[in-house]
N, C-alpha and C positions, 0 to 999 in steps of 0.2 A: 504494500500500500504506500510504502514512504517513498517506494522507487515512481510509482504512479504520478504522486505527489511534487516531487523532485524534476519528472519530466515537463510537466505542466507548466511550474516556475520558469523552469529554460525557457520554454518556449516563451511564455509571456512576456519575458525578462529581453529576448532575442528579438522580439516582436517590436517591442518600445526602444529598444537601442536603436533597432534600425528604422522605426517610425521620428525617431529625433534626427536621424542622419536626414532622411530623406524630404525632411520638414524644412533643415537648414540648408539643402539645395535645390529648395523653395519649386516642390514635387508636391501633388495633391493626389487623392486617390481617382478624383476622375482625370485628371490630364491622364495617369497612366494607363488607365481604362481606355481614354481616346487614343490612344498610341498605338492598342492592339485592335483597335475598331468595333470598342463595346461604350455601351454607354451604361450608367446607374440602373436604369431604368429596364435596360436588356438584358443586365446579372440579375436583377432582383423577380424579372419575370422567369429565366432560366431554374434559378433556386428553387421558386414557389412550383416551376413543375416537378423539379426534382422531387422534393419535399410528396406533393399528390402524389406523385409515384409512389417512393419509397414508403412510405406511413402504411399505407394499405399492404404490399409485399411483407414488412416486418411483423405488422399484426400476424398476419396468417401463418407467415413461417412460425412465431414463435408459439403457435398455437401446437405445432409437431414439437418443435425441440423442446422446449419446458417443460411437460408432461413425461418426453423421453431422458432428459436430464433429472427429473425426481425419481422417476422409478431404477437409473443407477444410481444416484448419491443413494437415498433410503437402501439396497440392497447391495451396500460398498461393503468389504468387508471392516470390523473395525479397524481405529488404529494402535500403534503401543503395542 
């Protein structure tokens, strides 16, 4: 869990180091959006289909896997 924890920081940590670098050579998140020929508005609709997608597929999968993930842990043998 501290490993989990610990990665998370990096990242955050990596994220704002280099949100100030690119802040101070006065870089915004849509200029570089336009750069590659996206605009705000064309990620955020991208996302949101992402998102209808995936929600509906992970419900249903986890409807198999979680039921088969209890019935190994419960009949795991112990530990010690």
């Amino acid at each position: 869990m501290i490993r989990l924890f610990s990665t998370i920081f990096k990242i955050a940590l990596g994220s704002l180091i280099t949100g100030v670098i690119l802040t101070k050579l006065n870089l915004s998140a849509e200029q570089i959006l336009l750069e590659v020929g996206m605009t705000p508005d064309k990620v955020m609709a991208i996302l949101e289909r992402w998102v209808t997608w995936a929600i509906p597929n992970l419900v249903l999968g986890s409807m198999v896997i979680v039921p088969v993930w209890l019935v190994v842990y419960l009949f795991r043998p112990p530990r010690g």
